[in-house]
C-alpha positions as a Markdown table, in Angstrom:
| # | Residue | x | y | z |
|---|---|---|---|---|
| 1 | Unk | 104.2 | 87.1 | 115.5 |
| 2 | Unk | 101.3 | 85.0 | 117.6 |
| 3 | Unk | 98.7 | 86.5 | 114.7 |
| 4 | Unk | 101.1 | 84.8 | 111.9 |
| 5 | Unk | 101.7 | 81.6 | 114.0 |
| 6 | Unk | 98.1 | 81.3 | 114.3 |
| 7 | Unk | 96.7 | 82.2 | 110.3 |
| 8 | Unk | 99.9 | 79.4 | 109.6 |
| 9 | Unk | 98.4 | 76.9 | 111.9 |
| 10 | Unk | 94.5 | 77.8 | 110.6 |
| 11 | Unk | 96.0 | 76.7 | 106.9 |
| 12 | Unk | 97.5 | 73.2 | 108.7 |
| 13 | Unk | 100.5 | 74.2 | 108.4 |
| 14 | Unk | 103.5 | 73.1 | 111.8 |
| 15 | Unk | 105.2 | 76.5 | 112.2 |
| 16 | Unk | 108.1 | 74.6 | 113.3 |
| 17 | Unk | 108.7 | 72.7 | 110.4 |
| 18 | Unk | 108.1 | 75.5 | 108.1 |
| 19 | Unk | 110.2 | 77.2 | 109.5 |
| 20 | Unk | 112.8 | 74.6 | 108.8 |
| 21 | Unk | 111.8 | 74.1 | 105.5 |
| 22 | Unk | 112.1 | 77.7 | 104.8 |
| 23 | Unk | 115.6 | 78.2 | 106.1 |
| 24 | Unk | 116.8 | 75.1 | 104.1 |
| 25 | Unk | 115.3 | 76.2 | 100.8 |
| 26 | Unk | 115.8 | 78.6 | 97.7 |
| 27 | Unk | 113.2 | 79.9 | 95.4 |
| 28 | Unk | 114.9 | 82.4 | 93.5 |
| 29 | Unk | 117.9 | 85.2 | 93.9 |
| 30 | Unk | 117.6 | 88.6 | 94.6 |
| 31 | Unk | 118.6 | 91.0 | 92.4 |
| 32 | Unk | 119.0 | 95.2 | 92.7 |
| 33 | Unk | 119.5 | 96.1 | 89.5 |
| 34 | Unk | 120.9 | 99.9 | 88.5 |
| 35 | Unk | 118.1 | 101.4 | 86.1 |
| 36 | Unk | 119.7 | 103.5 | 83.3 |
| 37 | Unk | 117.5 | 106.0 | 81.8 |
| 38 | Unk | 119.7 | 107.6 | 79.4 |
| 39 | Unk | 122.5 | 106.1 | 76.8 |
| 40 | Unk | 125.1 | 108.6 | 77.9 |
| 41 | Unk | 124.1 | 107.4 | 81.7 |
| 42 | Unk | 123.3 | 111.0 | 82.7 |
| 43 | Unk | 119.9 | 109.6 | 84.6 |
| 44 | Unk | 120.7 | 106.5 | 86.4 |
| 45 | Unk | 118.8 | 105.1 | 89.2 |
| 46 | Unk | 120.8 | 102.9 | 91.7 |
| 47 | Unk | 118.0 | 100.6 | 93.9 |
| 48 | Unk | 120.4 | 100.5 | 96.7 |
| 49 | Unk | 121.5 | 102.9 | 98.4 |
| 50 | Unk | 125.7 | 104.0 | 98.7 |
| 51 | Unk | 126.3 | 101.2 | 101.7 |
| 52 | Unk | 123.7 | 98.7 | 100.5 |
| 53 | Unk | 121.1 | 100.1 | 102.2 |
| 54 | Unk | 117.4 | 100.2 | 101.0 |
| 55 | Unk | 115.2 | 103.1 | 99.3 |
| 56 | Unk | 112.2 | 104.1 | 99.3 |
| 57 | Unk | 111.1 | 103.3 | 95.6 |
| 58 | Unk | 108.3 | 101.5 | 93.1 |
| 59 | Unk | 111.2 | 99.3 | 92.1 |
| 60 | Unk | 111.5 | 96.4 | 94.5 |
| 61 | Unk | 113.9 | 94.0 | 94.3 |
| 62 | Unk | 113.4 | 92.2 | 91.7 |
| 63 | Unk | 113.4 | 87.9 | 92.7 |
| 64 | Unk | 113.2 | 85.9 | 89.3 |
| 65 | Unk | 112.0 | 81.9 | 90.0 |
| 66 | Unk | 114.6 | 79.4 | 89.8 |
| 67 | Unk | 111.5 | 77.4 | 89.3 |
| 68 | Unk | 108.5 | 75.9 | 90.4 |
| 69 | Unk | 108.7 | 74.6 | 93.5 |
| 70 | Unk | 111.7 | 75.7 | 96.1 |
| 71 | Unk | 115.1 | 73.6 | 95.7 |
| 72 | Unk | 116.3 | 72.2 | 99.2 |
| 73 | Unk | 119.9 | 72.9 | 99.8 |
| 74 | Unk | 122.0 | 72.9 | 102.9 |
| 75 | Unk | 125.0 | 74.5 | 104.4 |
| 76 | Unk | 127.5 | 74.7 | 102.3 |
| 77 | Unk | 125.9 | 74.2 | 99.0 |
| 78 | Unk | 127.1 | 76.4 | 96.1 |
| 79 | Unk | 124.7 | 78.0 | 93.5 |
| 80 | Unk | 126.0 | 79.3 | 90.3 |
| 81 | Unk | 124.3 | 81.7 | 88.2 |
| 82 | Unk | 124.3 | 82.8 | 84.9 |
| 83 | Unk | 122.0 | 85.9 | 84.2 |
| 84 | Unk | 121.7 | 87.3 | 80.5 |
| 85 | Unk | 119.5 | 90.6 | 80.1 |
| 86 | Unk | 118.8 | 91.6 | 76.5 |
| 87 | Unk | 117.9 | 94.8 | 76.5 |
| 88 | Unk | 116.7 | 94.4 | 72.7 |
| 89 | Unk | 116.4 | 97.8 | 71.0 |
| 90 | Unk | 117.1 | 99.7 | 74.4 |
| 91 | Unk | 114.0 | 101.4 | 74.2 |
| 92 | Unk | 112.0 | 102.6 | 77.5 |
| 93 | Unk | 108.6 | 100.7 | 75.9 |
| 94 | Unk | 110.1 | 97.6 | 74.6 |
| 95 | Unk | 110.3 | 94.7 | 77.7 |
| 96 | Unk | 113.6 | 93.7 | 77.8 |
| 97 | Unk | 114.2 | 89.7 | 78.0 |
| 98 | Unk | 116.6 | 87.5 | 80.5 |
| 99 | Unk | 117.4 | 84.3 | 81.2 |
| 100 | Unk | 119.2 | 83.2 | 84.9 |
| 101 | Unk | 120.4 | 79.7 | 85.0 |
| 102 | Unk | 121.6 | 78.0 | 88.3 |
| 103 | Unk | 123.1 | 75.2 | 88.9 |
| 104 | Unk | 124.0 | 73.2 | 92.4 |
């Protein structure tokens, strides 16, 4: 950690109060989504593991922006989400679209 405390301080950055910053602010929420391959579900891909647990995979959590710059909260603040996926014509090559709103 003495290598990142020092590239942190090289960019003028206080490592304290970054740290503090950080732990008091949200940029986005994390999301494991199960990938279904087939309509009839017989290839599914779960990117969790049974307890929660990680996998080894090329599909990373996926963290969507709540936007631009982090939003400051504190303890005890609710979020609420609303998160829309339209998978459109469910085909593997079309990009599917979503929306997540939050409110605080």
């Amino acid at each position: 950690l003495c290598q990142d405390r020092e590239a942190i301080e090289a960019n003028g950055l206080d490592v304290e109060r970054l740290a503090k910053d950080v732990a008091r602010s949200m940029t986005g929420i994390a999301l494991w989504p199960t990938i279904v391959f087939e309509q009839d579900r017989s290839v599914v891909y779960e990117t969790r593991g049974p307890l929660g647990e990680m996998r080894l995979s090329h599909w990373p959590t996926v963290l969507p922006p709540l936007r631009e710059r982090p939003l400051l909260v504190s303890p005890g603040t609710i979020v609420k989400a609303d998160w829309c996926a339209d998978l459109r014509d469910g085909k593997p090559s079309t990009p599917l679209e979503y929306s997540l709103v939050c409110d605080t």
